[in-house]
C-alpha atoms as a printed R data frame, in Angstrom:
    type eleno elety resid chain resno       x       y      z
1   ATOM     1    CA   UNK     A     1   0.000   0.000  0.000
2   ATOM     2    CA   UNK     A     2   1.717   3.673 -0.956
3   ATOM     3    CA   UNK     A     3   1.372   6.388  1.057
4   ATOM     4    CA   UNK     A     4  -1.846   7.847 -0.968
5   ATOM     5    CA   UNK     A     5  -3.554   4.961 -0.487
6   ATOM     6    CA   UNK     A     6  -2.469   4.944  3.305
7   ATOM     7    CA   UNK     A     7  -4.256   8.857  3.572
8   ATOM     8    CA   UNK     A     8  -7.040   7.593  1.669
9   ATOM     9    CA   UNK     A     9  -7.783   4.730  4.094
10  ATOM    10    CA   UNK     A    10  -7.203   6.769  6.901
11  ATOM    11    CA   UNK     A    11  -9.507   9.516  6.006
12  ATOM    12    CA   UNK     A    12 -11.892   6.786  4.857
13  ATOM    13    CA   UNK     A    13 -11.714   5.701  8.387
14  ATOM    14    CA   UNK     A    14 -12.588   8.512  9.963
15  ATOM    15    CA   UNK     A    15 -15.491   9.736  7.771
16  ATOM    16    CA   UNK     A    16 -13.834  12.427  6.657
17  ATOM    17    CA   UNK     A    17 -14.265  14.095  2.962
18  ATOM    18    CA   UNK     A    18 -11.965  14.406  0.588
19  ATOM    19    CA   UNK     A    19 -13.031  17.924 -0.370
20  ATOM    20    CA   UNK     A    20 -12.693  18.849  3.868
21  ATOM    21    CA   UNK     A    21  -8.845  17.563  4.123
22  ATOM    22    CA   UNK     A    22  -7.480  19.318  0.925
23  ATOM    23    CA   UNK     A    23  -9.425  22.376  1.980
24  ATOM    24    CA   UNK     A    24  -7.477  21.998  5.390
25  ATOM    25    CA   UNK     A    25  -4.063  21.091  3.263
26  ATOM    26    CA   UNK     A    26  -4.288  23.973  1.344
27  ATOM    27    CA   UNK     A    27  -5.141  22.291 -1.782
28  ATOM    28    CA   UNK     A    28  -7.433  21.656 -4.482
29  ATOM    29    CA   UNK     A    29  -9.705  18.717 -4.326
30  ATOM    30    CA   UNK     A    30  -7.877  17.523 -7.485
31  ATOM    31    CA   UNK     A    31  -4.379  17.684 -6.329
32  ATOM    32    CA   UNK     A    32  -5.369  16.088 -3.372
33  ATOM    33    CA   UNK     A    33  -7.374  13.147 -4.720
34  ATOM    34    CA   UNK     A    34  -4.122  12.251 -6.996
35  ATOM    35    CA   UNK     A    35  -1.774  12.168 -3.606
36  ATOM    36    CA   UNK     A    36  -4.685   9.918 -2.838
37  ATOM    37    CA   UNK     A    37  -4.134   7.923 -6.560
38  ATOM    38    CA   UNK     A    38  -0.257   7.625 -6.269
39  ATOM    39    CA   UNK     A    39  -0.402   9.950 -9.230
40  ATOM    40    CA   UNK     A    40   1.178  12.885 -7.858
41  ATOM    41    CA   UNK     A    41   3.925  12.842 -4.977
42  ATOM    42    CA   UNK     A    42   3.654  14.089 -1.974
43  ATOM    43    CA   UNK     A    43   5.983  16.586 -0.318
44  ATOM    44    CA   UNK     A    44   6.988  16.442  3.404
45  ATOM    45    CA   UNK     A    45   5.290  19.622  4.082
46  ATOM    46    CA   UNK     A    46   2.086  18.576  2.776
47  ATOM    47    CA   UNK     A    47   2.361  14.789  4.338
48  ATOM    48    CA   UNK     A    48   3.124  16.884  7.795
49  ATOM    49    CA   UNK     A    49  -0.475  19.144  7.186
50  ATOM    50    CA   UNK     A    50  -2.657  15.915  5.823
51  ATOM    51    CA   UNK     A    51  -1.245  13.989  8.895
52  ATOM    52    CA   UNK     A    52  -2.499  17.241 10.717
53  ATOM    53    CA   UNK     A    53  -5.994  17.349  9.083
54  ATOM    54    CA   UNK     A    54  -6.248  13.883 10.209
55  ATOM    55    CA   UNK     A    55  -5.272  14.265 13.793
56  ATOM    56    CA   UNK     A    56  -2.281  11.826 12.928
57  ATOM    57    CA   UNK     A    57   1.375  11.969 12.740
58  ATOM    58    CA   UNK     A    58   3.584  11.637  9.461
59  ATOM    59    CA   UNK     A    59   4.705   8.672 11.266
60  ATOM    60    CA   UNK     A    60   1.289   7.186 11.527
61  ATOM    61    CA   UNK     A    61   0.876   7.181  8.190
62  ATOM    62    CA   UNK     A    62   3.675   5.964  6.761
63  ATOM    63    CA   UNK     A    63   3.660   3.397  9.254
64  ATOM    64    CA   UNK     A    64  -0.126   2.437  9.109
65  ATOM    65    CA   UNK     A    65  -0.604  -1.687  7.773
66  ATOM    66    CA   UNK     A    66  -1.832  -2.265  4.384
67  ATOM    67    CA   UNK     A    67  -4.867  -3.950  3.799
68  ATOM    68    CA   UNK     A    68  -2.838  -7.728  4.321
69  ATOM    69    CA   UNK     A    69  -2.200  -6.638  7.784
70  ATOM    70    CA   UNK     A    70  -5.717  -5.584  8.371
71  ATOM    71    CA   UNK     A    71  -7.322  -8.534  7.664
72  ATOM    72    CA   UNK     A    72  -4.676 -10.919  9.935
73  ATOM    73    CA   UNK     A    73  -5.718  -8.456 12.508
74  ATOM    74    CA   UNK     A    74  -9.382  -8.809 11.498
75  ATOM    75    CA   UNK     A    75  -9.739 -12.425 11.610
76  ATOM    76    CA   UNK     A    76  -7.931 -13.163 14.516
77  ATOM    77    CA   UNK     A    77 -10.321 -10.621 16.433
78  ATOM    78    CA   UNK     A    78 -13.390 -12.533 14.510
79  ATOM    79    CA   UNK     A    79 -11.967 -15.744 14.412
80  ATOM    80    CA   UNK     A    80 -12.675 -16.145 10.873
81  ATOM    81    CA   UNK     A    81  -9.724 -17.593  8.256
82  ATOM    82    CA   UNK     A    82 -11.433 -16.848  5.540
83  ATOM    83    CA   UNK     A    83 -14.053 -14.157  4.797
84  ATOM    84    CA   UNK     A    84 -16.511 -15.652  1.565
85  ATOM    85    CA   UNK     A    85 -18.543 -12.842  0.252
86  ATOM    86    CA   UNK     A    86 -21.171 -15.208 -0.289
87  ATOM    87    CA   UNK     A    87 -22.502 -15.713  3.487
88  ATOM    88    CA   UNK     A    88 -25.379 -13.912  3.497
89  ATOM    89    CA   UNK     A    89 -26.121 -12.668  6.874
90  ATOM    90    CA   UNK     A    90 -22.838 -12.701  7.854
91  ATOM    91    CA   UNK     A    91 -21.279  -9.588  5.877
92  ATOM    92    CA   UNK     A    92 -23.396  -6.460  7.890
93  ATOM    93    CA   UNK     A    93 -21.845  -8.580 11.008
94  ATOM    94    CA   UNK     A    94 -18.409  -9.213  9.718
95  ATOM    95    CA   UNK     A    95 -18.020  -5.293  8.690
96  ATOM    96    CA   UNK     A    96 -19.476  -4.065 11.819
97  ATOM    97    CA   UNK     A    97 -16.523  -5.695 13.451
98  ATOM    98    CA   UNK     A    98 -13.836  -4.904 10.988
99  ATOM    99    CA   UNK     A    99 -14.968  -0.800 11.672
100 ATOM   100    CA   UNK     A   100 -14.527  -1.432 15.470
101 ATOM   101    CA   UNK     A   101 -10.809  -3.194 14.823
102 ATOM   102    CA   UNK     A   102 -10.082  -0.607 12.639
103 ATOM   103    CA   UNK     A   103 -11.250   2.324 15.250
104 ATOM   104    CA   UNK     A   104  -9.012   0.726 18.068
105 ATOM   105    CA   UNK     A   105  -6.223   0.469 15.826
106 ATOM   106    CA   UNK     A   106  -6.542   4.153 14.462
107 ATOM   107    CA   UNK     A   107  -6.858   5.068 18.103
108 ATOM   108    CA   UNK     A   108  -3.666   3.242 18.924
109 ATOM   109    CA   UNK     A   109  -1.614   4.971 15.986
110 ATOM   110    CA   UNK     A   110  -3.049   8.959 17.593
């Protein structure tokens, strides 16, 4: 996972737009949404103010897991192995909890 794809997650996370954190940045929704994309690099200065916007450090986010590390920590909180899209019933139940791993491990990285 690059680092765009580490802000977008995080702002995912916290239900926050994208429009709100470039606005907060300093840039346009554009620039910001190809940090997001990997198609535009991001500087230092800008990684320290979206870290900001976030209520995160730099550090946080370059150190947050990709989505491989997520789901190890997922399913050993569930005690699932393997998550099948097709149980039906299961998938409201089986986000629900991956949202309240994900909060305590956002909370951990603040």
């Amino acid at each position: 996972m690059d680092i765009g794809q580490k802000i977008k997650k995080i702002r995912e996370l916290k239900n926050l737009k994208q429009d709100y954190i470039a606005q907060k940045v300093g840039l346009s929704t554009t620039a910001f949404g190809n940090i997001e994309r990997g198609t535009s690099d991001v500087s230092f200065k800008n990684l320290e103010k979206i870290a900001n916007s976030l209520e995160v450090s730099p550090q946080d986010i370059l150190n947050f897991p990709d989505s491989y590390h997520i789901e190890k920590i997922y399913n050993s909180q569930v005690g699932f192995n393997n998550y099948n899209d097709n149980r039906i019933g299961f998938e409201k139940e089986l986000m629900d909890k991956l949202v309240l791993v994900l909060d305590k491990l956002i909370i951990k990285l603040k």
